[in-house]
C-alpha positions in Angstrom: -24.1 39.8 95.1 -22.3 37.4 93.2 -19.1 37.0 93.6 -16.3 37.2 90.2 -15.3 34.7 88.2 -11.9 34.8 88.8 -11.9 34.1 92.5 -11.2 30.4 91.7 -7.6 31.2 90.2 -7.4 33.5 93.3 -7.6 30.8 96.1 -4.7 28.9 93.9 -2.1 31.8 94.4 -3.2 31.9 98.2 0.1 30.8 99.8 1.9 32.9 97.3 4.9 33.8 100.0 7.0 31.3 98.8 7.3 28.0 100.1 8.2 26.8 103.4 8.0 25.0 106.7 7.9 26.2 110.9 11.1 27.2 112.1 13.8 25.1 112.7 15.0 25.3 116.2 18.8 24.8 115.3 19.6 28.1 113.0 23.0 29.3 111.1 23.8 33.0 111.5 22.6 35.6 109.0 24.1 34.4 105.4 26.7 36.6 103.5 28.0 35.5 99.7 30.5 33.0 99.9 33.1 31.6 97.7 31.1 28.3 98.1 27.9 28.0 95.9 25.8 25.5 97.7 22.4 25.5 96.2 20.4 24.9 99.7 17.9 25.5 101.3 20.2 26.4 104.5 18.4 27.5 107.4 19.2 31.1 108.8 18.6 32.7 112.2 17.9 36.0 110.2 17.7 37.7 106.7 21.2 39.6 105.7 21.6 42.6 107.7 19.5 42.2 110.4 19.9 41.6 113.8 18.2 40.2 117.3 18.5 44.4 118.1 16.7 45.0 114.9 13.5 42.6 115.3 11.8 44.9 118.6 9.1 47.4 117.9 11.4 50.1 119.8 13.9 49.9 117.0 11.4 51.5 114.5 8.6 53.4 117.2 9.8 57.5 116.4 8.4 59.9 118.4 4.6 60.7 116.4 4.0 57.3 116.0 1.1 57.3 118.5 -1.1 59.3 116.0 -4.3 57.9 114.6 -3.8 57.4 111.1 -7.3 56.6 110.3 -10.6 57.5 112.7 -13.1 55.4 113.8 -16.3 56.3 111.4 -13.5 55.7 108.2 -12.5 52.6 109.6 -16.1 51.9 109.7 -16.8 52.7 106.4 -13.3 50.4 104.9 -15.1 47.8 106.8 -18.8 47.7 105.5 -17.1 48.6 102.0 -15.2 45.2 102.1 -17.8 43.3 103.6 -19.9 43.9 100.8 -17.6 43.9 98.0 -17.5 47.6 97.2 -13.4 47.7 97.8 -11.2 47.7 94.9 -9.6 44.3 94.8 -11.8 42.0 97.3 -14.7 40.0 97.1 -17.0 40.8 99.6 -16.0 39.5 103.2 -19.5 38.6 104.6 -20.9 35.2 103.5 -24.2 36.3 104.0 -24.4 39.9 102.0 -21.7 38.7 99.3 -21.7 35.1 99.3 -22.4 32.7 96.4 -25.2 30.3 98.2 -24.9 26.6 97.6 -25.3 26.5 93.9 -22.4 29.0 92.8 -20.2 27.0 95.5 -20.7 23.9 93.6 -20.2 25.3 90.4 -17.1 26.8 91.9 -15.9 23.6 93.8 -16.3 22.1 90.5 -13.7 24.7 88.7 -11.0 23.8 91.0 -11.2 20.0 91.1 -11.1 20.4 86.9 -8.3 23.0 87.3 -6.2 20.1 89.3 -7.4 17.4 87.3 -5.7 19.3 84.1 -2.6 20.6 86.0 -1.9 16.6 87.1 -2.8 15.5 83.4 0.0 17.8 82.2 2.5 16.5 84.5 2.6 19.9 86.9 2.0 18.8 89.9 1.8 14.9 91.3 -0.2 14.0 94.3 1.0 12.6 97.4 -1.8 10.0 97.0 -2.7 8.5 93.9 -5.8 9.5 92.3 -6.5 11.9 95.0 -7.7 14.2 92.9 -10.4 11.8 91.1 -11.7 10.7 94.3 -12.2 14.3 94.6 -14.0 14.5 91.8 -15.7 12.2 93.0 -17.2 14.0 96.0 -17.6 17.3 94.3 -20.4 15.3 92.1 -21.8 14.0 95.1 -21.9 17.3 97.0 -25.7 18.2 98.8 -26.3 21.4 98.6 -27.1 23.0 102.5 -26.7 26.5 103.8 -26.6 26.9 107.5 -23.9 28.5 110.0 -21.0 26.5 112.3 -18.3 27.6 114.8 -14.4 26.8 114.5 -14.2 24.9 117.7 -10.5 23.9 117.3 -8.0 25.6 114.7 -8.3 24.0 111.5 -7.3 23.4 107.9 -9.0 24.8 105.2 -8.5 22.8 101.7 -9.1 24.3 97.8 -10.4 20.9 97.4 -11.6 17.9 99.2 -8.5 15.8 98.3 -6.7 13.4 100.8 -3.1 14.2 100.8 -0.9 16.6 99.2 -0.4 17.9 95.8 3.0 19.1 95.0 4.8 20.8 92.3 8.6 20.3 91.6 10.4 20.2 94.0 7.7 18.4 95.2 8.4 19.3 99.1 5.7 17.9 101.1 5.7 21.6 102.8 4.4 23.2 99.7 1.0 22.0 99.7 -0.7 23.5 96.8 -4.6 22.4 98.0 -3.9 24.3 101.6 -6.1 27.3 101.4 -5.8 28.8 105.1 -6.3 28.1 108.4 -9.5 28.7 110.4 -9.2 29.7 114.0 -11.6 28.8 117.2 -14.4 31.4 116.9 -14.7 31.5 113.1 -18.5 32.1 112.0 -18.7 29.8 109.1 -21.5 29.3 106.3 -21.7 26.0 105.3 -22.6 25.7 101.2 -22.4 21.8 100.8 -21.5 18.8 102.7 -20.1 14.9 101.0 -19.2 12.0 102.5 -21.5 12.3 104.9 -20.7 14.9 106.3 -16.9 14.3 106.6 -15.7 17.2 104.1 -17.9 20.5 104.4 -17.9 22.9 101.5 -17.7 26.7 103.6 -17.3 30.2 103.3 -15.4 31.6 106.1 -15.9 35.2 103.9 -12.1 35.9 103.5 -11.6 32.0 101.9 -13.9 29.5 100.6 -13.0 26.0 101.0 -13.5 22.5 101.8 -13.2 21.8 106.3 -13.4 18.6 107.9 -16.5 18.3 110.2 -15.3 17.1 113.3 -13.9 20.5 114.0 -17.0 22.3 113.6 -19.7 23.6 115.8 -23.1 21.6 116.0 -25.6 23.5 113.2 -26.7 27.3 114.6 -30.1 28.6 115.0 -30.7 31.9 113.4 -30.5 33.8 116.3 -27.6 32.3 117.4 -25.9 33.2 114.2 -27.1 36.4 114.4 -25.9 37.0 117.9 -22.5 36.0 117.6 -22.3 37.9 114.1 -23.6 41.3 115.4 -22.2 41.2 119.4 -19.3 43.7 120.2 -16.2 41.9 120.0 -12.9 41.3 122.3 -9.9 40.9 119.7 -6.7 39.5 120.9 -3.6 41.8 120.7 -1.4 38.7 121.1 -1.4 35.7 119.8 -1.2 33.9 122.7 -4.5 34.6 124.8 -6.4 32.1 126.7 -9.7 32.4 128.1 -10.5 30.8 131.8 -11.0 27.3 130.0 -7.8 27.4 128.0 -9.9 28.3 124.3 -7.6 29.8 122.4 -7.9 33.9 121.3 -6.0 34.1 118.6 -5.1 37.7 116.7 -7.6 37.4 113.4 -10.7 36.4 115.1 -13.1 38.2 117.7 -15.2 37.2 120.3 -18.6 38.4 121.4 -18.5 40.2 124.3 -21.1 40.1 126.6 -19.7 42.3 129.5 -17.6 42.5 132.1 -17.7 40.8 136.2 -17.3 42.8 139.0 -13.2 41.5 139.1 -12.8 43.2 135.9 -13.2 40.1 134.1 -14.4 40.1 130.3 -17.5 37.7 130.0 -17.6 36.3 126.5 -18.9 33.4 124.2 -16.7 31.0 122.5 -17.3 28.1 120.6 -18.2 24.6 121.8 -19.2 21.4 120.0 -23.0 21.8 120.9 -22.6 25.8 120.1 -21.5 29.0 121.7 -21.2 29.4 125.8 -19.7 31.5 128.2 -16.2 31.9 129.2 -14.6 34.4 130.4 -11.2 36.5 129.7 -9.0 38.0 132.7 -8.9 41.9 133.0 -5.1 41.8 132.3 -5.1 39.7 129.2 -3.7 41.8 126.0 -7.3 42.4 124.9 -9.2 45.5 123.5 -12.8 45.9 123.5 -14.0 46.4 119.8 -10.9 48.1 118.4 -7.3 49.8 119.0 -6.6 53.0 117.8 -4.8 52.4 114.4 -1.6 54.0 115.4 1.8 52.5 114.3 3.5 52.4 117.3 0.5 50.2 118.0 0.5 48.1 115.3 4.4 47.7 115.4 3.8 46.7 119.3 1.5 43.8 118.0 3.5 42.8 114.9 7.2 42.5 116.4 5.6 40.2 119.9 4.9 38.0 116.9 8.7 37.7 115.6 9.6 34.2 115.3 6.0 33.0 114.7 6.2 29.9 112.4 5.4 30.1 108.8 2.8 28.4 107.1 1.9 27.9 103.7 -1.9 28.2 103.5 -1.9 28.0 106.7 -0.2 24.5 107.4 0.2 23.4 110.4 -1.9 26.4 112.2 1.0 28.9 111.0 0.6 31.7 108.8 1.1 32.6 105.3 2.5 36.6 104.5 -0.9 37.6 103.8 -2.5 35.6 106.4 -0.3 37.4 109.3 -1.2 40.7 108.0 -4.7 40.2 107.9 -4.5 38.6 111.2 -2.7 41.1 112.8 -4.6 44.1 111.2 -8.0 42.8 112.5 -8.0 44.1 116.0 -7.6 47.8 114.8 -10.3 47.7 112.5 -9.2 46.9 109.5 -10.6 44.2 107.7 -8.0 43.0 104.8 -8.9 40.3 101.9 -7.0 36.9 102.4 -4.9 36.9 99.6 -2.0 39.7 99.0 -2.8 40.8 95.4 -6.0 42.0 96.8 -4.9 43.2 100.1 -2.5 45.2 97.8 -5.8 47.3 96.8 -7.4 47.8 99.6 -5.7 50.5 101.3 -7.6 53.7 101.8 -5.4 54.8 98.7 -2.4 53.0 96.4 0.2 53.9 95.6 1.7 52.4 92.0 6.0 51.9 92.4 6.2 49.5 89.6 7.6 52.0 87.3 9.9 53.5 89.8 13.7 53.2 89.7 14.9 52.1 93.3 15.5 55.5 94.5 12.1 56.9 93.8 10.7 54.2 95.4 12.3 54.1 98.6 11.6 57.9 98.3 7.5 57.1 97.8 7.4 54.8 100.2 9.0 57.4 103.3 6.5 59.6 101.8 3.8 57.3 102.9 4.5 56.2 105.6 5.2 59.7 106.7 1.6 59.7 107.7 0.0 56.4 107.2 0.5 52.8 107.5 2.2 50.9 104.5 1.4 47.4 102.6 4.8 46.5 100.3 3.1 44.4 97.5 5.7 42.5 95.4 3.7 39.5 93.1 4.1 36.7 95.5 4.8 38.5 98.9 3.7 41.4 101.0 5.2 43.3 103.7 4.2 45.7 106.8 6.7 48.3 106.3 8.8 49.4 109.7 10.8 52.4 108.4 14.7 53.1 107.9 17.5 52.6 109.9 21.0 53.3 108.7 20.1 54.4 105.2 18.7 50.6 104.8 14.7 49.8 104.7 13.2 47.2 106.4 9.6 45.5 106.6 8.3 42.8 108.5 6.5 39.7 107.3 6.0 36.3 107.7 8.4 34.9 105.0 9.6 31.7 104.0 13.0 31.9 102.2 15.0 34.1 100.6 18.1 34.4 97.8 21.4 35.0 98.5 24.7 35.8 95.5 27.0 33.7 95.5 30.5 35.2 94.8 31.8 35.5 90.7 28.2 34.9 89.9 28.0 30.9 90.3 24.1 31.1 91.8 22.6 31.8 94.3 21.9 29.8 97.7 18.4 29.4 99.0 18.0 30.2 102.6 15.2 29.1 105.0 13.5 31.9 107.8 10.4 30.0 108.1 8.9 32.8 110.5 7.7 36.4 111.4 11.3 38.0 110.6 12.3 41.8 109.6 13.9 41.9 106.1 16.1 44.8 105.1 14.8 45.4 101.3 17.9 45.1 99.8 17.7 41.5 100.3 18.3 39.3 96.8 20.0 41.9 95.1 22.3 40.4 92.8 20.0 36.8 92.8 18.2 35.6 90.2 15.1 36.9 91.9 16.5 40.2 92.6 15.9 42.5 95.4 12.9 42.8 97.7 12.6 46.3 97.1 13.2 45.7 93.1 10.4 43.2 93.2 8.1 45.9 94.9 5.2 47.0 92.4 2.5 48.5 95.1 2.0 50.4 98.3 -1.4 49.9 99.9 -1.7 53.1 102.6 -3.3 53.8 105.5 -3.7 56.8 106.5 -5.5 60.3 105.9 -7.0 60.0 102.4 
């Protein structure tokens, strides 16, 4: 099935949460308007109106929340639907039933190098290198054409393009890395389209990105039966982010493993990935694992989003952070929902939608407590998106991973740019009165899930 044209302008606006860097360990408190008008960025230790009381799970959990919003056999459905590319807004997520094959992933890879190439020619963005981007070029032309399966052994970056360095826009913060796609974690299943260099850059599909890897963090070449294996095996997902199996690989929320079974101790037996290819490991019986899926419930899902609070962010995945988009895929996987990569899609993908743009702010705090009234709810605002955690004190708050935010400054001189830089709540009146506005102003879509 081929894949649309406009995916290319897609994988540009992937780290569209604004940008940003991981979490400074020295913080101010939470910013108010000041007479002063400095400009920042300042860093903050939360967004206006929040608190350390207001960043646990129990803050939100109401009795109820430990429904099932969606069953089993519809989850199953949402899943082959986006795997294929039969969801409204995503490409399809399986390399091998929706992928392009070598020669659309050239023709692609080609289209973003060009789209660079123009963007530097009319002064929009510089590179941290010079002529990154026609060395680039460069290997793009000289790309062979293979198609064959690898493992993520260690976490890793995935580039737009095969460029060395950074290419900025103004402000030109080394942060703000326009080529970073995503980041792969150990245990990724990977279909490699093209290789150059000899082998030092690897053109891939991981099925929620396409992009450019280096090598030396991939598996050894699979068999066919070893790709098939790992592909089709029931999986152990990770309901933190800090799992380790026996021999210290990394479980990371976003990825599963194939489980093979379980010891007499009580121990999960798995496969991870290795240099050479998969072999076993094992996971301990208290690790904060589920076998194939968690019920989608929200006290559930708020349980695994808040143990994440304080999680660094990363644009495109910099530095093995997490983008806004990223995070919610990542933390959606292990209850079986399968999100697209980039939050303009994953704002369609709910098992319905629900348009706000129209909506003066009252309505739309009113449509979104209808929602969540029985589902789970995506806040889509064009560059962001949001897991919505209910109300508290007649104010509305979401979590995300976020970079920065806006704050007024007094008489209307500006507005001072504040730093998070990490999973953080956000109460949605945050920006009002900036030149951005307000979170919830900025608010165009609810993706929902729940009973249909």
């Amino acid at each position: 099935m081929a894949r649309p044209a406009w995916r290319v302008l897609v994988m540009f606006a992937v780290a569209a949460c604004g940008p940003g860097e991981p979490a400074s360990t020295q913080h101010a408190a939470a910013p108010v308007a000041g007479a002063r008008c400095e400009p920042g960025p300042l860093p903050a230790a939360f967004a206006p109106g929040v608190t350390a009381a207001l960043e646990r799970a129990d803050a939100f959990v109401v009795p109820g929340d430990d429904a099932v919003l969606v069953d089993a056999d519809a989850l199953a459905r949402l899943r082959l639907a986006a795997a294929v590319g039969e969801r409204a807004g995503s490409d399809g997520l399986d390399p091998w039933r929706a992928g392009w094959g070598p020669e659309g992933a050239a023709l692609d890879a080609r289209a973003r190098v060009a789209s660079y190439a123009g963007e530097l020619a009319r002064g929009e963005v510089v590179e941290q290198q010079r002529d990154a981007i026609a060395a680039a070029r460069r290997r793009v032309d000289a790309l062979q054409p293979v198609d064959h399966a690898r493992l993520v052994v260690a976490q890793s970056q995935l580039y737009c393009a095969p460029i060395e360095g950074a290419v900025l826009r103004a402000p030109h913060d080394p942060a703000f890395d326009r080529n970073l796609c995503s980041t792969l974690h150990p245990g990724e299943l990977l279909r490699v389209l093209g290789r150059s260099d000899a082998g030092a850059w690897l053109l891939v599909d991981a099925g929620h990105t396409m992009g450019w890897v280096r090598g030396d963090t991939l598996s050894a070449r699979l068999s066919e039966a070893d790709r098939m294996a790992w592909r089709d095996a029931p999986r152990l997902h990770a309901l933190r982010d800090d799992v380790r199996t026996r021999a210290g690989v990394p479980l990371r929320m976003g990825v599963g493993l194939p489980l093979l079974g379980r010891d007499d101790d009580g121990a999960f037996r798995v496969r991870v990935a290795a240099a050479k290819g998969p072999i076993d490991d094992h996971v301990e019986n208290d690790a904060a694992v589920v076998e194939g899926y968690a019920a989608l419930t929200r006290a559930a899902v708020f349980s695994a989003a808040f143990a994440q609070i304080g999680a660094p962010y990363g644009w495109g995945g910099r530095d093995g952070g997490r983008d806004c988009s990223q995070w919610l895929r990542d933390t959606l996987l292990p209850f079986g929902l399968t999100l697209p990569r980039h939050s303009s899609q994953q704002a369609l993908a709910g098992v319905r939608t629900v348009d706000v743009a129209g909506l003066d702010d009252a309505a739309k705090l009113a449509a979104i407590a209808d929602a969540s009234a029985t589902g789970l709810v995506l806040e889509y605002l064009p560059g962001h998106v949001m897991l919505d955690v209910g109300a508290r004190d007649g104010h509305r708050f979401a979590i995300s991973s976020i970079a920065e935010f806006l704050v007024p400054c007094d008489g209307g001189g500006g507005d001072t740019l504040y730093r998070l830089d990490r999973v953080a709540v956000t109460d949605l009146e945050t920006g009002r009165g900036s030149a951005r506005t307000s979170l919830l102003e900025r608010i165009t879509t609810l993706a929902v899930f729940g009973p249909a």
